[in-house]
N, C-alpha and C positions, 0 to 999 in steps of 0.2 A: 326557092331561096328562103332561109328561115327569116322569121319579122325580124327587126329589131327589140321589139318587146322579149321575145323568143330568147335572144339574147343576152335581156338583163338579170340584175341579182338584187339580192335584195339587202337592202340596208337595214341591217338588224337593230344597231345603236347608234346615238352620235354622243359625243362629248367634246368639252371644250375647256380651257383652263387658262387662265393669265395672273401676272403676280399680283398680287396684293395692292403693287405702289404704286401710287396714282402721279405720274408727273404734269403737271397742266401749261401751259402757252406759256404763262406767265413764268413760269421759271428758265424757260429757256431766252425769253426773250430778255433775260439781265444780262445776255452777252450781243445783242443787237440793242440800244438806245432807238435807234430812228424806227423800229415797226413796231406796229400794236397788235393786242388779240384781236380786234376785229380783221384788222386786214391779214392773218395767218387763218384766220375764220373762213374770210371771204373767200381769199384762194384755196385752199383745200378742204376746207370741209371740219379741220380736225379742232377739239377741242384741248383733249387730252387722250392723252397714252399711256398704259401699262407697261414698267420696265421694273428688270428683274433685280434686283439685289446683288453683292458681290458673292454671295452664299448660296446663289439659288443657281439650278441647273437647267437646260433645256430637254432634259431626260429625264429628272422630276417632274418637270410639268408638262412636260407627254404621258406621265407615267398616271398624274392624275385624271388628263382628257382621257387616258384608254381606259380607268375605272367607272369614268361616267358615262362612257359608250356600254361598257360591259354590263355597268348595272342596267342600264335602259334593254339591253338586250336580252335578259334573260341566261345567256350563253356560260355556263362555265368555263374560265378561261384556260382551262386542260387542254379545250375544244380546238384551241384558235393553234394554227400549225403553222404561222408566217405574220411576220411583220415587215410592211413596207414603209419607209422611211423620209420624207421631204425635208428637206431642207437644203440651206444654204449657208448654216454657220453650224454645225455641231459642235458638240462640247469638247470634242481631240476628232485629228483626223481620221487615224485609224488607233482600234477597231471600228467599224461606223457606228452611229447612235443607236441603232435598228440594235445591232449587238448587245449595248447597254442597257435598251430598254427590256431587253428579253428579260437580261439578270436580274435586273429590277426589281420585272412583273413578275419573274420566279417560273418563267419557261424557256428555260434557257437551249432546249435542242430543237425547236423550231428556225429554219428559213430566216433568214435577217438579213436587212441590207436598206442602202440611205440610197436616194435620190434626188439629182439635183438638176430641179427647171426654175430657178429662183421663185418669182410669184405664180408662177403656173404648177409648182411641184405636187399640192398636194390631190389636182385634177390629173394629172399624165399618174400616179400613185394610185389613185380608185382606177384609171383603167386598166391599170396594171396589174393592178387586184381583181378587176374584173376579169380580163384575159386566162389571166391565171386558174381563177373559178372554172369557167368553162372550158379550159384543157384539161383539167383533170389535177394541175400541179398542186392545187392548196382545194381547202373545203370550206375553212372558215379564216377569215386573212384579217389582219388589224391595220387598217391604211393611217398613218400617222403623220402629222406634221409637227416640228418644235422650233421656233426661231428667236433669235434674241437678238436682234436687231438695235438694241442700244449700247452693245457689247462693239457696233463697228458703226456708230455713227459719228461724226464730226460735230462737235457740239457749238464751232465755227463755224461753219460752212453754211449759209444761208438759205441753199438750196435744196438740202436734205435735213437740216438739225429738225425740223418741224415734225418732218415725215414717218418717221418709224419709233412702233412698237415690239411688244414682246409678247408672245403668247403662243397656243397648242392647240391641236384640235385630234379627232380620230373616229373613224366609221368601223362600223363591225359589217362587215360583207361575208354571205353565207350565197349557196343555193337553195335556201328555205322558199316555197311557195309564198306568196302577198306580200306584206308589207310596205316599205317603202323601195321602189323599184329603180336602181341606178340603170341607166341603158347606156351605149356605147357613147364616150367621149371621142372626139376629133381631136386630135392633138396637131400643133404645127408650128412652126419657125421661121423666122427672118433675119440670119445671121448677116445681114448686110448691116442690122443695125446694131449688131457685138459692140461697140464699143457707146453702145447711147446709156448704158447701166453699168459698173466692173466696179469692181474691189482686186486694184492691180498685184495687192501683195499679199502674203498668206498662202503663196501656191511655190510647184516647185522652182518656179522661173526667178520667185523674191520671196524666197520663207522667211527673214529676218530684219526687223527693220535696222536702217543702218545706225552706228553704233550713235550717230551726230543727233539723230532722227531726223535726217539732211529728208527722207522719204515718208516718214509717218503718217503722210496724206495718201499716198498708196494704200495700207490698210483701212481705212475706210472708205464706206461706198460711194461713189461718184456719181452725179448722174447728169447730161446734157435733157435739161428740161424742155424744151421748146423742141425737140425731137421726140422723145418721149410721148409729150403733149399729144402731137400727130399723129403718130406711130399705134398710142393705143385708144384714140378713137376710132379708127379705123380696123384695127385689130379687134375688140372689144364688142365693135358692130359684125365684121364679119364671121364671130363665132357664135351670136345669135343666129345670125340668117341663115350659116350653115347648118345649125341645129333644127330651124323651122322646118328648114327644106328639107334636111333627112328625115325628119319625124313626120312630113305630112301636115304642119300645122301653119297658120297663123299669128299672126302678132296679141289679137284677140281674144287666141286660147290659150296666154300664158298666163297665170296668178300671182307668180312672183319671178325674177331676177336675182340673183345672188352674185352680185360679180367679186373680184379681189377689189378690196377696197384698195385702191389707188389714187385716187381724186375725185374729190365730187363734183368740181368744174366738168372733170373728165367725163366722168358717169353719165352726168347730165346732158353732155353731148353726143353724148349713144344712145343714152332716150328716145331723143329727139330724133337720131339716123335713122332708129330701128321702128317707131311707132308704137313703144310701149310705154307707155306713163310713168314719169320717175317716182311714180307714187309704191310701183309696183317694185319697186329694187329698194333691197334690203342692208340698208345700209347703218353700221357699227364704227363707222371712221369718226364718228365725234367721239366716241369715248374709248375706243381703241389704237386709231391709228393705221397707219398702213404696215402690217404684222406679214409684210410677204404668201412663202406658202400657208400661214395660218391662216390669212383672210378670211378666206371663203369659209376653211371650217369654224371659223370664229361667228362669223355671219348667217352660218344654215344651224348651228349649233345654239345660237340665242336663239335666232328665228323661233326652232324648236321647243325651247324653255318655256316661250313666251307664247305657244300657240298658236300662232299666227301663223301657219300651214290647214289645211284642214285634208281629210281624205279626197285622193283623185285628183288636187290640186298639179299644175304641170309647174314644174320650176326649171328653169334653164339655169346653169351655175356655169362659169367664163371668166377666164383669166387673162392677162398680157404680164409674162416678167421679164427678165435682165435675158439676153440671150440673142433676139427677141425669141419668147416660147407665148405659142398661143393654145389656149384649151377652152373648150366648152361643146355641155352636152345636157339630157334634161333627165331630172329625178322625176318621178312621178307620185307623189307624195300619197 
């Protein structure tokens, strides 16, 4: 049976991109009186968040993340013969955003198409990309993420206004020999908890909100927190262990963690399940926010900027979103 090594690919680029505007605690919190920054601190982690402008696109700023995977990679982007697509709000339904971004980027008869695992999308996307590689379907694939997540937040709602950002990320995956090696993701599901995350309208069942806006709380994202809570501790731990145990390793031989930035209450609590030091998880939710499928590429994409990888390094990267969708698996840097 081939290794798993055997089976990865190599991450040629990464890039990563968010808008310009900084929103902080502090402006959201003039529609709450009774809470403070510290206590939106306390509980999640976040300081501030990047949100996009009424002008700005999620397909612009996929389009700048795929220039700065591409420049890191070397790769003419003639080369690249498919784009795969994460998200959970694109900028129209159809064509997908995958279709836009080709235009965009100016390769328009490649392979396109969006997918959608909410926070887990742009990990089940690299294995997809991955798969892909070793069938023979693509050669060099652009795995992308783009969310805009201030476009369907509740800026009432006490349990989400805090939570989400805006921003993009993207991996250049090739079968080139070395560099940085993606190996097989585990991807998986717990649709018992479907209804712990939704955005009830915007689909074909309620495309329009009513004329009263009697429904308008349907279009933005809901979320039962104290299930959630749960849900992705235990999620979040078991895509680490599953990753140990396919790869042959230890809690000891990992360098870094890169999860979806979800919560850092959260995070903190899978630390602890897993036996890795929260020192070692790379974490961007103060100044980002929780950016969905961007997360991670938001978080392995500064990692990267910032150096703080080095060669041989084992990174585990692991998701929990809306669905429930779980993913994680280990780059080997």
């Amino acid at each position: 049976m081939p290794s798993l090594a055997s089976k990865s690919v190599c991450i040629a680029g990464i890039g990563f991109a968010a808008p310009v505007t900084v929103k902080a605690n502090s402006e959201i919190l003039k529609a709450f009186p009774n809470r403070t920054d510290a206590e939106i601190v306390r509980l999640t982690g976040i300081k501030e968040r990047r949100c996009a402008t009424d002008d700005e696109s999620a397909t612009a700023l996929a389009a700048e993340a795929c220039n700065r995977a591409l420049s890191q990679s070397g790769l003419d982007i003639k080369k690249i013969d498919g784009i795969i697509m994460a998200t959970l709000i694109p900028d129209q339904p159809v064509p997908s955003m995958a279709s836009a971004l080709a235009k965009l980027l100016g390769i328009p008869h490649v392979f396109a198409f969006d997918l959608n695992a909410a926070c887990s999308g742009w990990l089940y996307a690299l294995e997809v990309g991955r798969a892909f590689l070793h069938s023979g379907t693509s050669k060099h694939v652009l795995v992308v993420t783009a969310e805009l997540l201030s476009r369907i937040t509740n800026p009432q709602d006490h349990d989400t206004a805090f939570l989400f950002g805006d921003g993009a990320g993207s991996a250049v995956l090739t079968l080139s020999e070395g560099g940085h090696r993606l190996h097989r993701f585990g991807i998986s599901g717990d649709a018992d908890q479907y209804d712990s995350i939704q955005r009830l309208g915007g689909g074909a069942r309620n495309p329009i909100p009513d004329i009263n806006g009697l429904d308008i709380n349907h279009f933005y994202l809901q979320m039962n927190g104290a299930a959630v809570f749960k849900h992705a501790v235990v999620g979040f731990a078991q895509q680490i262990t599953d990753t140990l145990e396919r790869e042959g390793l230890k809690p000891e031989d990992i360098a870094w963690v890169v999860p979806h930035q979800a919560n850092e209450r959260i995070l903190q609590a899978v630390s602890k399940r897993v036996g890795i030091p929260y020192e070692k998880f790379v974490m961007t939710i103060a100044t980002y926010g929780n950016a969905s499928a961007a997360s991670v590429a938001i978080a392995l994409g500064w990692a990267s900027e910032e150096g703080l990888f080095s060669p041989g390094d084992k990174i585990i990267c692991c998701s929990v979103g809306a669905g429930l969708t779980f993913a994680g698996g280990l780059i080997v840097w």
